[in-house]
Phi, psi and omega in degrees: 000129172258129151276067198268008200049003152266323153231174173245144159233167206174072178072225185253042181248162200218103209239117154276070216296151151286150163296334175067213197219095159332338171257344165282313188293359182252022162045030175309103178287340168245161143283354161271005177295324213272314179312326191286341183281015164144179190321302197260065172254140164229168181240106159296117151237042160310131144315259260239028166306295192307138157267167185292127144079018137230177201271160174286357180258028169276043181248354193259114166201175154326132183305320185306307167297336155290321180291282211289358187279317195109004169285127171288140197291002189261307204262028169249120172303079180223058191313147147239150191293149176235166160240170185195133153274106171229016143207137188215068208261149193287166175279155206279160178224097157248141178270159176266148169071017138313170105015112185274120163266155177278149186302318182290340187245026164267154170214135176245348153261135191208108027275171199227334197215112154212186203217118166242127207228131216225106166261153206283144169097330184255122171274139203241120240211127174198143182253168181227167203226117154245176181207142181282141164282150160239158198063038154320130175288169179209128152275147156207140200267135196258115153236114183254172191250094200268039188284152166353302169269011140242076185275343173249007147333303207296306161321329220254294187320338190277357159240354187287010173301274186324304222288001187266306181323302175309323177275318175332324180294345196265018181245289166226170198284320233253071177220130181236179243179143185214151170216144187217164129203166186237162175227276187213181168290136164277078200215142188298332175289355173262332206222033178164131154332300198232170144300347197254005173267347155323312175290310201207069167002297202268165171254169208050212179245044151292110140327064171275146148273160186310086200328180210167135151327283207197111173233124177254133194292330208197095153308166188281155181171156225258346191264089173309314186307298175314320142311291156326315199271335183293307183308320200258027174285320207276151173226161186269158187245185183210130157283199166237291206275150204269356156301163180228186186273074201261322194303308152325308179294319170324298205285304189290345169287320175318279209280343192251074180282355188309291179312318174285326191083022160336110155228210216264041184252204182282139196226106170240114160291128181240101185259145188246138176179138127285048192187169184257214223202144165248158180207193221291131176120316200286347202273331164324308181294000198233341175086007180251140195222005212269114158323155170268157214251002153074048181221145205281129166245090177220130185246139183067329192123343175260162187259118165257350169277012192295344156268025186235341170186146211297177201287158174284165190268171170291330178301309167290000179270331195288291197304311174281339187260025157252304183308353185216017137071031149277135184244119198277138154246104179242127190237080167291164196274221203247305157326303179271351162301296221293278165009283178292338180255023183264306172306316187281336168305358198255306161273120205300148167053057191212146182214160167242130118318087140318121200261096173309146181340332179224065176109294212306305180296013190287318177300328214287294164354268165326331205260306203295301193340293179306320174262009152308291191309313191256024166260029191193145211210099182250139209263134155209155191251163188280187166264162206272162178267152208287147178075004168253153179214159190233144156220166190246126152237152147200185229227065204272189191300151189076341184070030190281124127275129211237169194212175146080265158248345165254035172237024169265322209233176160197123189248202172064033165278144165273158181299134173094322159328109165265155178226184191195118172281145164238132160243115182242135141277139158192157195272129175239111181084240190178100160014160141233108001316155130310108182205182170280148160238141132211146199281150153242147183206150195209168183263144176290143169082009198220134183260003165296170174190186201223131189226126179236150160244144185236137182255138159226145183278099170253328188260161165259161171327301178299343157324305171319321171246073195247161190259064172334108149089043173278131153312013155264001165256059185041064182057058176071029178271006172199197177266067190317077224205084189117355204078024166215197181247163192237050219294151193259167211310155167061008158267127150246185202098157165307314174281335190092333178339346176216164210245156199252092178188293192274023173302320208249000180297173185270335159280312168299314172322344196272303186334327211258003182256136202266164175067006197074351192283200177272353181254117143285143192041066161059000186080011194229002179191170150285159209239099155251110172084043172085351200216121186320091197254141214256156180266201179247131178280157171288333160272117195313315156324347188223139211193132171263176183193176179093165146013290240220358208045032183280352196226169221198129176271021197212349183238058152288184187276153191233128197230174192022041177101340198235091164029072194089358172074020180066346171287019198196190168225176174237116202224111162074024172087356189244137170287129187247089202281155207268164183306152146103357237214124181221177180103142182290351169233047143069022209256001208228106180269167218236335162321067169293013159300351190275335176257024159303106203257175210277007175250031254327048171257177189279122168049035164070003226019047199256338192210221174196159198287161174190093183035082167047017173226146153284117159234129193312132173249004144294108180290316185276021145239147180209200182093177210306311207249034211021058195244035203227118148224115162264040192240353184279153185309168182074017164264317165331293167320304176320327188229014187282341161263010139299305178263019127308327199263336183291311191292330198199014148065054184198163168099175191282011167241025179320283225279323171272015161324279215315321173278353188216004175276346217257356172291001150199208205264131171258136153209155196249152194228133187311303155216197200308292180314007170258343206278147167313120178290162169280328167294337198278333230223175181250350184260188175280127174219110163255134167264134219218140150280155155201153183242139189237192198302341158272031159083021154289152170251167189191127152249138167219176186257175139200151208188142180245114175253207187332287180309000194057033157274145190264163177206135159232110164268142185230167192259133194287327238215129160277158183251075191265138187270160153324151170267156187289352197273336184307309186292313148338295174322286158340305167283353183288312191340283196287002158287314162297301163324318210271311161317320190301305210282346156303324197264319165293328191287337158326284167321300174308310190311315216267336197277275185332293185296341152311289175290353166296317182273326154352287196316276199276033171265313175303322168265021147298307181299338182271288186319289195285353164258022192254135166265114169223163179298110182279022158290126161276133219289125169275018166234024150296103198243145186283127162283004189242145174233155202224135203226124193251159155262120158306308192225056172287104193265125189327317241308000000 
């Protein structure tokens, strides 16, 4: 089973919890317990808030919910967090070829100091403005790598002072130079076989100097040529294994600012190398096994402990070159990018270089590097004190705005760019100790920062004046504070009143039955101390009370769905209905404006008002205010040129349908059997006829029904009778029809006894000329047969 606080699973069941109401649920027992379980928590501390049989810490609630509970907004706790700006000096609008300032009186950030006093869950929001200087001072520290192959880098380098002095100015007036290098650790598995290689490294009749950690050659300083002549003083060393110790060299540049000569401006590290790099572990192999302690040892200008502690890690390099405002440049050969743009994902504020074969590209290098580096301005806070939290947005060039981890940064700023942070703090809960803290924040690679200090609201106001071992707490057994007690160690009760040992006997217990009976507290609370403490719902809104927890705030009458019919409250299972408001769910309003008719009398003086409805007491009227019959006479009349003119577009309100006709709902039915019966319906439905200027008839209904809608059905199709001119016409027709069909049939009779006779005169004429044969047929047998009776005797 997994528990993530968004679902539970159970077998194959599935509980989704609410969120509820954070201030009943955190049981606040005090009012700084309860400010602390959120924004919106307040503590009533009316004495004479609590009801029988609840606890105190339903003094902990919603402001609203209190107020509507009956706490006055005067007898309510609800500090709020506050802020103070108490240094807010502007960001410099400097020019190049200005006034010279001192590095310390540029400002680039704004606000530089507040003070934020911070209650938990409410966040306190502020905004900060950085903006680039322009003609900014710029150090830059040269650190190379002088192992062997790159000896002839090392030639390019030996001018490179003047020609950067020279392209730098054309970025700021202010620029100074530096110089270090490294080789390796002096420890033998790294930089020689024997000892006698100690001396002289390289091989053949190469002229090497004596390998070395980490040397800074040229504190920073303004004086290029000095630069040239120191560099081109340096010779190259030599190893064995092809990493070099360049991370040793990193670290003491970072921490040993004196020495290097930092000061508080834009800070660039140029580390040069063609070979890769050792780190934390590889010193195992030298047999050194001590972490490095990431603190500067450089005596003369040299790193001497490099045989006392292994190389520092990525991590501890990340951490000093943020704490000291360094922004790294590594300008490697074309081998070694992958490496290296692997390493700068790691550290903020870092850039790669390709380092051409000998050198040669290195200002150009350095020049883009820098203005990579400084179009971006990424924001990080120190670390936080437990339960605060910081979030960021923000609103960079263009007006792109950003949230989350990318509302820490903005990047493609130009000199002169402003950009703007919304910074929200906030708290949950309250330190331990309770003091002040503070935090800082500041843009990576830039040593200005903005210092907040945090105030936190653990206590209410009414705390100050709480009375120790006041005798309104069972003769001093607790702290009178807020309006409830504060019971001192092992007492309980509302008052402090029973020792939390004897809480649980078979006599208090029986005070808590009501009637004598077998439910303690109703089955709805604990018996503490003698006395009923009520449990809680999951819903916050619902709450039991009394004596016994016998009455309850939910299980009232209920009307449209809603608790008191939304017009009341509920108290002790009985609705305590709001003015105006009756019923047992508060449902029957006592407004008899509603049964007002436009004649002011009540229901028309046809009925009488009944919660804010008419009921007629004429059955042949109705509508709200009974001012509707639709069976009475004249109602047809009334609306028979409205649905003529609507239905078939003819009669004297042709021209004024549209405006005075649209009062009620019309549909049409095919014939008479469709329109509504008086038996079909729950309302009064009259039927109704008109006749229009030709003499057609049109039928329809009318009827107001349930909702008090006028309704009309009409039958679509007119009922027009024959006209009188017509009917002549007509009877000549079928007259004229009926002779013709006489005359023909007539025609017919006399054609037919004609060919009747024809036929039979012609076979008369056949019959007297046919001649016949007087033979007789041999297959003729006599129909008659003759029987002699034998003994039949003659007489």
């Amino acid at each position: 089973m997994e528990d993530n606080g968004k679902d539970r699973i159970f077998c194959l069941c599935l509980q989704l919890p609410t969120k509820g109401n954070e201030c009943i649920n955190a049981n606040a027992r005090f009012c700084g317990e309860c400010i602390q379980a959120g924004a919106n928590c307040g503590w009533c501390k009316d004495p004479d808030f609590l009801k029988q049989g609840e606890t105190v810490s339903t003094r902990c609630d919603e402001l609203p919910s209190l107020i509507k509970r009956g706490c006055q907004e005067a007898m309510i706790e609800n500090p709020r967090g506050q802020q103070r700006v108490l240094k807010n000096k502007p960001v410099t609008n400097r020019k190049k070829g200005a006034e010279e300032l001192r590095p310390e009186d540029i400002t680039q950030i704004q606000p530089q100091k507040l003070s934020l006093t911070l209650r938990s869950g409410e966040p306190q929001s502020f905004k900060l403005k950085f903006k680039r200087a322009e003609d900014y001072p710029i150090d830059l520290y040269y650190l190379m790598d002088l192992s062997y192959s790159m000896k002839d880098d090392l030639e390019n380098v030996k001018n490179l002072g003047t020609s950067l002095m020279l392209e730098m100015s054309k970025i700021t007036s202010d620029f100074r130079i530096g110089f270090g290098s490294f080789v390796e650790k002096t420890v033998m598995p790294y930089i020689s076989t024997t000892p006698a290689k100690l001396l002289n490294p390289c091989t053949g009749d190469q002229n090497c100097t004596s390998p070395f950690s980490y040397k800074n050659v040229l504190k920073l300083t303004n004086d290029g040529k000095k630069f040239n002549t120191l560099v081109g003083q340096q010779h190259i060393s030599g190893n064995l294994d092809s990493p070099e110790g360049g991370f040793d060299a990193i670290m003491q540049v970072a921490v040993c600012g004196d020495q290097i000569g930092w000061r508080n401006v834009t800070r660039l590290l140029v580390f040069s190398t063609d070979a890769g790099f050792h780190f934390a572990g590889d010193g195992k192999l030298g047999g050194i096994v001590l972490p490095n302690d990431g603190k500067c040892h450089l005596e003369n200008n040299v790193y001497t402990m490099s045989h006392y502690y292994d190389y520092p890690s990525i991590a501890h390099l990340v951490q000093k070159l943020s704490d000291n405002n360094i922004q790294t440049i590594f300008a490697v050969t074309e081998e070694f990018q992958p490496v290296y743009q692997e390493l700068k994902n790691l550290i903020p504020k870092s850039a790669v270089g390709t380092l051409s074969a000998n050198s040669s590209n290195v200002i150009n290098l350095i020049i883009d590097a820098y203005n990579s580096l400084s179009s971006e301005v990424i924001l990080e806070n120190s670390k936080l004190p437990e339960g605060v939290t910081i979030a960021y947005t923000s609103r960079c060039k263009n007006g792109v705005i950003s949230e989350g981890e990318n509302g820490r940064k903005c990047s493609n700023i130009s000199i002169g760019d402003e950009v703007y942070f919304t910074i929200s703090v906030t708290s949950k809960g309250c330190p331990k100790p309770n003091k002040p803290e503070t935090i800082k924040i500041k843009p990576l690679g830039f040593t200005e920062e903005v210092e907040i200090t945090l105030h936190f609201i653990c206590e209410c106001e009414c705390h100050k004046e709480g009375v120790q071992n006041s005798q309104l707490c069972h003769y001093g057994n607790g702290t009178y504070e807020c309006g409830a007690c504060k019971c001192n160690e092992g007492r309980v009760g509302r008052q402090c009143e029973c020792s939390s040992n004897d809480v649980a006997t078979e006599d208090m217990d029986r005070t808590c039955r009501k009637d004598n009976g077998t439910d303690i507290c109703s089955n709805n609370g604990d018996c503490v101390c003698g006395t009923c403490e009520c449990k809680k719902r999951d819903n916050p809104e619902e709450r039991y009370s009394g004596k016994y927890c016998e009455c309850d705030n939910f299980n009232c009458d209920r009307s449209g769905n809603k608790l008191c019919g939304g017009h009341g409250r509920c108290e002790c299972r009985v609705c305590i209905c709001d003015p105006n408001w009756t019923g047992s769910a508060c449902d029957c309003s006592l407004d008899n404006s509603m049964c007002m008719a436009s004649n002011k009398q009540i229901c028309n003086g046809r009925g009488i008002c009944e919660c804010g409805t008419c009921k007629c007491t004429d059955p042949k009227f109705q509508g709200p205010t009974c001012e509707t019959c639709p069976t009475c006479p004249g109602v047809c009349t009334e609306h028979k040129e409205c649905v003529q003119c609507r239905a078939f577009d003819t009669g004297e309100m042709k021209e004024k349908c549209e405006q005075q006709c649209g009062y009620f709902k019309m549909i049409k039915v095919k014939d008479r059997d469709k329109l509504p019966q008086p038996n079909d319906a729950s309302y009064p439905v009259v039927h109704c006829k008109g006749r229009d200027a030709n003499d057609c008839w049109f039928y329809y209904t009318y009827a107001v029904n349930n909702d008090t809608e006028k309704v009309v059905h009409v039958v679509d199709m007119l009922d027009c009778p024959a006209g009188p001119d017509i009917i002549p016409i007509v009877a000549g027709v079928v007259a004229g029809i009926v002779l013709i069909g006489l005359a023909l049939l007539l025609i017919w009779k006399l054609l037919m006894i004609i060919h009747d006779r024809r036929e039979f005169a012609k076979f008369e004429k056949e019959k007297m000329n046919a001649k016949w044969d007087t033979g007789e047929n041999p297959i003729y047998k006599s129909a008659v047969t003759t029987v002699v009776n034998p003994k039949y005797e003659e007489k």
